[in-house]
C-alpha positions as CSV (number, residue, x, y, z in Angstrom):
1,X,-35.2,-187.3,-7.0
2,X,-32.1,-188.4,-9.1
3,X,-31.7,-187.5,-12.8
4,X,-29.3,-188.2,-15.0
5,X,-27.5,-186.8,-18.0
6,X,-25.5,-189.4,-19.9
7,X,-23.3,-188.3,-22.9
8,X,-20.4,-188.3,-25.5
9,X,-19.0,-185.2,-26.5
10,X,-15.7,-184.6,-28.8
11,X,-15.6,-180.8,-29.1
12,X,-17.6,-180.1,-25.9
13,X,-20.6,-178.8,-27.6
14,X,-22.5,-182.3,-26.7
15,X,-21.3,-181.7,-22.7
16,X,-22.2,-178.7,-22.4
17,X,-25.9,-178.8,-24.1
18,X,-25.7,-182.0,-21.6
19,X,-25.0,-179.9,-18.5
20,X,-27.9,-177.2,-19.3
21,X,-30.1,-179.9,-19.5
22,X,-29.4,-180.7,-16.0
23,X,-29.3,-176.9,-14.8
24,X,-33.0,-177.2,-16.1
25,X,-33.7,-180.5,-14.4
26,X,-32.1,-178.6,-11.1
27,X,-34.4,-175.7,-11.6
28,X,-37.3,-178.4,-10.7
29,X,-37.4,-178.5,-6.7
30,X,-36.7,-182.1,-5.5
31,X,-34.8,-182.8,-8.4
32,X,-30.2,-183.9,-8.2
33,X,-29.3,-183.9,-11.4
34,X,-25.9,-184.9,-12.6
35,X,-23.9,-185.1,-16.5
36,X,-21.8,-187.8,-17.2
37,X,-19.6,-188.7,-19.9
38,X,-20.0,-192.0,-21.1
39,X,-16.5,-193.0,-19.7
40,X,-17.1,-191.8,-16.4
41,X,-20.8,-192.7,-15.5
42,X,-21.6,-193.3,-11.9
43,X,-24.0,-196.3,-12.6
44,X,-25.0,-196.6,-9.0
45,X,-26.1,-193.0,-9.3
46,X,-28.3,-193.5,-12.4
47,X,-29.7,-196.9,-10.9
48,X,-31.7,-194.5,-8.3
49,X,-32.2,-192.4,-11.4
50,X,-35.8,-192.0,-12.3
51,X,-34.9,-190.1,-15.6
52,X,-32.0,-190.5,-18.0
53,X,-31.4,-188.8,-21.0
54,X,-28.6,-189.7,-23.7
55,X,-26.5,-187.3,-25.4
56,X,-24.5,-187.7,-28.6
57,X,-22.8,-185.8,-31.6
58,X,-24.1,-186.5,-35.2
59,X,-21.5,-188.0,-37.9
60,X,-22.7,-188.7,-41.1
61,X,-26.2,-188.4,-39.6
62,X,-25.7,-191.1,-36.6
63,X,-24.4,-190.9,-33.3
64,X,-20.8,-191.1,-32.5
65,X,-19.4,-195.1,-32.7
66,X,-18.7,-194.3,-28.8
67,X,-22.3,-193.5,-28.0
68,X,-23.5,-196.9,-30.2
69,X,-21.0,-199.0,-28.1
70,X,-21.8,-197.5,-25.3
71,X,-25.6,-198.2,-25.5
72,X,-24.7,-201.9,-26.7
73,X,-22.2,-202.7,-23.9
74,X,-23.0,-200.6,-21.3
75,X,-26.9,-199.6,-21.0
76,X,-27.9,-202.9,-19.6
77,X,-26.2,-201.1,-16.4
78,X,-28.1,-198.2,-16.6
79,X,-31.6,-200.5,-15.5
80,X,-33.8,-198.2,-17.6
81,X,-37.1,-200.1,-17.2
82,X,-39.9,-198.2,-15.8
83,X,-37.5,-194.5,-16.3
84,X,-38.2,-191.6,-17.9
85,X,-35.9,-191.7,-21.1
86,X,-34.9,-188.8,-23.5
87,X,-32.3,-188.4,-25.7
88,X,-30.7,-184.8,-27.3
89,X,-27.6,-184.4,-30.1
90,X,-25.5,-181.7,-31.7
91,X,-24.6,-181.2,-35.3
92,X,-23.0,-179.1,-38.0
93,X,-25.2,-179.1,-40.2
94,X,-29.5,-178.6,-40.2
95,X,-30.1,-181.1,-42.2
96,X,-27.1,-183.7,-40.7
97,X,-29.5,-186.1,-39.5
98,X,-29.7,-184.8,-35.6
99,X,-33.4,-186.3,-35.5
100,X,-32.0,-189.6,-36.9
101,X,-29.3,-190.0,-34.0
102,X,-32.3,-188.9,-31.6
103,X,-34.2,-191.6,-32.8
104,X,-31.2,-194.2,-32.6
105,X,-30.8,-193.2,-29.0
106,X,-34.5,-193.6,-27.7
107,X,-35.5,-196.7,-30.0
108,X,-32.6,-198.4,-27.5
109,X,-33.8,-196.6,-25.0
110,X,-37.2,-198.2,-25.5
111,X,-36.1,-201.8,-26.0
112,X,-34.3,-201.2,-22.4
113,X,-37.3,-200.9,-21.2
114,X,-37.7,-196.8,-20.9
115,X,-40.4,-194.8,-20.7
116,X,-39.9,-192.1,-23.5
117,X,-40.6,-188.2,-23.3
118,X,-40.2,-184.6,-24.6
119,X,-43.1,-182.8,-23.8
120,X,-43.7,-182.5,-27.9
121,X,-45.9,-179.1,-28.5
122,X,-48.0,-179.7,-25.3
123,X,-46.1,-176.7,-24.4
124,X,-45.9,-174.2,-27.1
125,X,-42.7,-172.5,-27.8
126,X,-40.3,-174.4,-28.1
127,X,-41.4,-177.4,-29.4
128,X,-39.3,-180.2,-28.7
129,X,-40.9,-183.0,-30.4
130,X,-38.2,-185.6,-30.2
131,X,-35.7,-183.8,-27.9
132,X,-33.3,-180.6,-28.9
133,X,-30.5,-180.7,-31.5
134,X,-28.2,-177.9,-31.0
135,X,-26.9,-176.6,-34.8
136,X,-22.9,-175.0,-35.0
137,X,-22.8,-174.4,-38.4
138,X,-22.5,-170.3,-37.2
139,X,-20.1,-171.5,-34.9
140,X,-22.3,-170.4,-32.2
141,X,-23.9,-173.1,-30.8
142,X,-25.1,-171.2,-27.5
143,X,-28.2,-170.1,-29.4
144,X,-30.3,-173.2,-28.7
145,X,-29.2,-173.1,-24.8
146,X,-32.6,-171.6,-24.1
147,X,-34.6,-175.0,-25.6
148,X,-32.0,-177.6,-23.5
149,X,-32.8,-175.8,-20.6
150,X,-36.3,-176.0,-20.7
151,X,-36.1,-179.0,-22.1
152,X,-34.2,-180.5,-19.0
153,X,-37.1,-178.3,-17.0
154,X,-40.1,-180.5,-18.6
155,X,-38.4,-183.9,-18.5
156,X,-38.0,-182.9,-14.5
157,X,-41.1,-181.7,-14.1
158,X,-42.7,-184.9,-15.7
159,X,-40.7,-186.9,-13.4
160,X,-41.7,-185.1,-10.4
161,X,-45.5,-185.9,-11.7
162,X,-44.8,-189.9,-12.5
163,X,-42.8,-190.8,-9.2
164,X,-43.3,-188.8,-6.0
């Protein structure tokens, strides 16, 4: 089952939260999961996608102008009706709005037609209610790798249990 990671990154952090979302989808048996930046997306790949999750770093708590345009001219492409949608960001700052550019990202997500998910505190630790914000205000963003990954694990996982 195809999965997608779709994302804009400026310093990397955003890709690379991105792609340990989709070692964590990959972990799921069944599942090919691939990251793409937003100028390089293989839209016949995420057609056959059955989840897609958006990426995006937070400026002045909202996503980057890139990831806005992108989900105004471009996500029409993307045929998210009936998917599994999430959405995940990186900030500076705790309090830089990282939940806000979340919610930017799935509300479009949800008037395309997606089907949104996290796995909220059904789980435990972490909880992940609206999707995972990676923080590099200690300039060590690799901290939160551990919630992306599982993060990409549940989104899989819920996949796996909608559409096979």
């Amino acid at each position: 089952m195809k999965m997608a990671v779709i994302y804009h990154s400026v310093t990397g952090n955003t890709k690379n939260m991105g792609e340990v979302i989709v070692k964590g989808m990959n972990s799921v048996e069944g599942v090919e999961a691939k990251a793409f930046p937003i100028e390089e997306v293989d839209y016949e790949f995420v057609k056959e996608a059955k989840c897609v999750v958006l990426g995006s770093p937070i400026y002045a708590a909202h996503i980057s102008g890139q990831m806005m345009n992108f989900m105004l001219t471009k996500a029409k492409d993307l045929a998210l009706a009936g998917k599994l949608c999430g959405a995940y960001t990186t900030a500076q700052y705790v309090h830089g709005g990282a939940e806000l550019g979340i919610r930017e990202m799935l509300d479009h997500m949800m008037v395309m037609g997606g089907l949104l998910y996290s796995g909220g505190g059904s789980f435990g630790a972490p909880v992940i209610h609206l999707g995972p914000v990676g923080i590099d205000n200690t300039m060590d963003i690799s901290q939160f790798v551990p919630n992306f990954e599982v993060y990409g694990q549940r989104m899989a996982t819920k996949a796996t249990e909608l559409f096979q």
